[in-house]
Backbone as CSV, one residue per row, in Angstrom:
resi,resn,N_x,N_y,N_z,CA_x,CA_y,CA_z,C_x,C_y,C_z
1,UNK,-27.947,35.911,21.378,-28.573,35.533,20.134,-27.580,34.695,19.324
2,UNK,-27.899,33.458,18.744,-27.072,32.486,18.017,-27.168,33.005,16.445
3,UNK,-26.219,32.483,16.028,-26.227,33.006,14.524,-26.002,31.795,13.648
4,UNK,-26.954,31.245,12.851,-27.063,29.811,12.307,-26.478,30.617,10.745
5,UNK,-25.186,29.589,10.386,-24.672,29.970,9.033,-26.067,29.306,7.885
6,UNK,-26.156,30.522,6.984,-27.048,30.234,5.889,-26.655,28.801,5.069
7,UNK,-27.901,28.339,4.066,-27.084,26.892,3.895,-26.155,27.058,2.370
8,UNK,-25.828,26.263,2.804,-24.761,26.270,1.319,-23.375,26.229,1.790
9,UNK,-23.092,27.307,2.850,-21.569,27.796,3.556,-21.528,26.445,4.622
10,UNK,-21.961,25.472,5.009,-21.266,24.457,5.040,-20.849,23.137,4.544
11,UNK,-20.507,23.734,3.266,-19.840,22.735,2.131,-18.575,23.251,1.704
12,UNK,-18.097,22.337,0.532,-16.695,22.810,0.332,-16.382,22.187,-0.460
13,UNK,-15.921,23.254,-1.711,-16.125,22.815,-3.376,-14.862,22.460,-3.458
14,UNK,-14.449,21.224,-4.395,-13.022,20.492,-4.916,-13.241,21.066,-5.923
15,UNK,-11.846,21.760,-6.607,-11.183,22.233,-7.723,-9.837,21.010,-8.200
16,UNK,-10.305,19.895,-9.463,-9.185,19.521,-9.652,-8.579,19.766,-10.458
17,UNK,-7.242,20.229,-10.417,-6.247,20.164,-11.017,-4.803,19.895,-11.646
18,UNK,-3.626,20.242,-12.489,-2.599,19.401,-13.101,-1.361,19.737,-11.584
19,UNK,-1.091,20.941,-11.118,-0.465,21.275,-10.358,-0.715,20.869,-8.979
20,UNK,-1.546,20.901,-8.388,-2.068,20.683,-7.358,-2.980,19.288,-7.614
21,UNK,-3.234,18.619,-6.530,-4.021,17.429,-7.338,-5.752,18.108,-7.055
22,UNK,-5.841,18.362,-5.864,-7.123,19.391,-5.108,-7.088,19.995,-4.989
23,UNK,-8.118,21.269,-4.843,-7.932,22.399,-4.039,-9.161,22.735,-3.622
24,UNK,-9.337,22.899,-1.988,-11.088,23.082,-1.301,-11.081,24.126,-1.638
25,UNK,-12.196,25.042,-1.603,-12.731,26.130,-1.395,-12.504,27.111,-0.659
26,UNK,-11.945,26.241,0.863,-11.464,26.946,1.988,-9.664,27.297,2.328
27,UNK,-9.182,26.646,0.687,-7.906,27.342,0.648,-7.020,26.169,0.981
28,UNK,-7.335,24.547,1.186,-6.925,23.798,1.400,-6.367,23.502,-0.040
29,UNK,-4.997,22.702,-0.163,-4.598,22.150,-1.352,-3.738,20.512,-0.786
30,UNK,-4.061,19.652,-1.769,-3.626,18.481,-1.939,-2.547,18.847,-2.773
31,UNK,-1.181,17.993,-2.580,-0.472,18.532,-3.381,-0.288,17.197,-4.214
32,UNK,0.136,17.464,-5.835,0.003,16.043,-6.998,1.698,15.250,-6.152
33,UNK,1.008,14.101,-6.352,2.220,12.883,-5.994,3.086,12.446,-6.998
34,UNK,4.162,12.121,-7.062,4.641,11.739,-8.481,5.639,10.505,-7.932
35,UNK,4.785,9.099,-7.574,5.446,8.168,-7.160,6.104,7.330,-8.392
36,UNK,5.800,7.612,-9.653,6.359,6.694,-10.525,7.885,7.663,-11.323
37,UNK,7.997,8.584,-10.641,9.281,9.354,-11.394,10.862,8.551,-10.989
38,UNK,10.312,7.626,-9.976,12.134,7.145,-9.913,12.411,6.042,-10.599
39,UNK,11.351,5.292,-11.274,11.489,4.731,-12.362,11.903,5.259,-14.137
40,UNK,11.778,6.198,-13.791,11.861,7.211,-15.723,13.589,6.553,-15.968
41,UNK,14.418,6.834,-14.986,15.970,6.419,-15.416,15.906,4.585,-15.511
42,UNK,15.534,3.775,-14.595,15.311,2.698,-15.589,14.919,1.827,-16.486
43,UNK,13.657,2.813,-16.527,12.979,2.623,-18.181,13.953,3.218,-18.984
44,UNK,14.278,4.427,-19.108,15.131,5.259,-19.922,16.718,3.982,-20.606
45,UNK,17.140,3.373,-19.375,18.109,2.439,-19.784,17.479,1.362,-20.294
46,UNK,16.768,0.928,-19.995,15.979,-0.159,-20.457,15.741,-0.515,-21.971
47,UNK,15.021,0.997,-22.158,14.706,1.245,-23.897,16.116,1.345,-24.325
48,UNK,17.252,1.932,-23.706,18.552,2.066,-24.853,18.861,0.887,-24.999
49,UNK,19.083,-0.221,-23.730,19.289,-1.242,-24.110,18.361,-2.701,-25.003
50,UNK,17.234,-2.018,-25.403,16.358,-2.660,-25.899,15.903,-3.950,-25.542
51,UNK,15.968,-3.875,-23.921,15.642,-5.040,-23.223,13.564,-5.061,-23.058
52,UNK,13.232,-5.753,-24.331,11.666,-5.686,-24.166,10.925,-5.940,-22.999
53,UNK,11.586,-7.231,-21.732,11.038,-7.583,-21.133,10.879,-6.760,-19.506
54,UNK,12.085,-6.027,-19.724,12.219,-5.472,-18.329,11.281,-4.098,-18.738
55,UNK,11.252,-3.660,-20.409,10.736,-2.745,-20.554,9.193,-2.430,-20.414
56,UNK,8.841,-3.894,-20.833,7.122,-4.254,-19.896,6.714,-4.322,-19.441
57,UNK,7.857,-4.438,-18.120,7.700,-4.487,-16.510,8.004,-3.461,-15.970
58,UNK,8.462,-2.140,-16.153,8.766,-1.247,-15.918,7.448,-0.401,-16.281
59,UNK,6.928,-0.863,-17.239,5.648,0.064,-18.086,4.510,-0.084,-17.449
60,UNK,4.440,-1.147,-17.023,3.402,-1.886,-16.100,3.066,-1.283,-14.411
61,UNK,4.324,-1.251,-13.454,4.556,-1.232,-12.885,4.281,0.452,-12.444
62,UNK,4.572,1.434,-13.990,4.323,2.897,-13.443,2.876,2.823,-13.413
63,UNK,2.368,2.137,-14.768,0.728,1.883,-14.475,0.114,1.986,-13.161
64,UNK,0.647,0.743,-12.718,-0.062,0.648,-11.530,0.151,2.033,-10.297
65,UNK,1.269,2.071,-10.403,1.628,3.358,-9.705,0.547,4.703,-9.631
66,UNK,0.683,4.866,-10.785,-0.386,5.863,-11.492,-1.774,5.719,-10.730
């Protein structure tokens, strides 16, 4: 005798969140990426040195990242 899963149980609900970027239903997790953090130290110099232009391009650039 076959046993056909009831419907609904083959789906699989996304939970998004700040820590995790996903998380399925079935216990799967995406973990959050943080590709624009190796830029923070030369923005950080950037602004001390009050260089506007590199500082626009730096601002830009996490944008896109993001």
């Amino acid at each position: 005798m076959e046993v056909e899963p009831s419907k609904g149980q083959d789906r699989i609900g996304i939970d998004l969140g700040l820590t995790d970027t996903a998380t399925c239903s079935d216990g799967a997790k995406l973990e959050a990426g943080c590709f624009y953090r190796g830029l923070e130290e030369k923005l950080a110099i950037a602004q001390r040195a009050r260089n506007k232009t590199q500082v626009k391009t730096l601002h830009a650039k996490i944008a896109n990242r993001r």
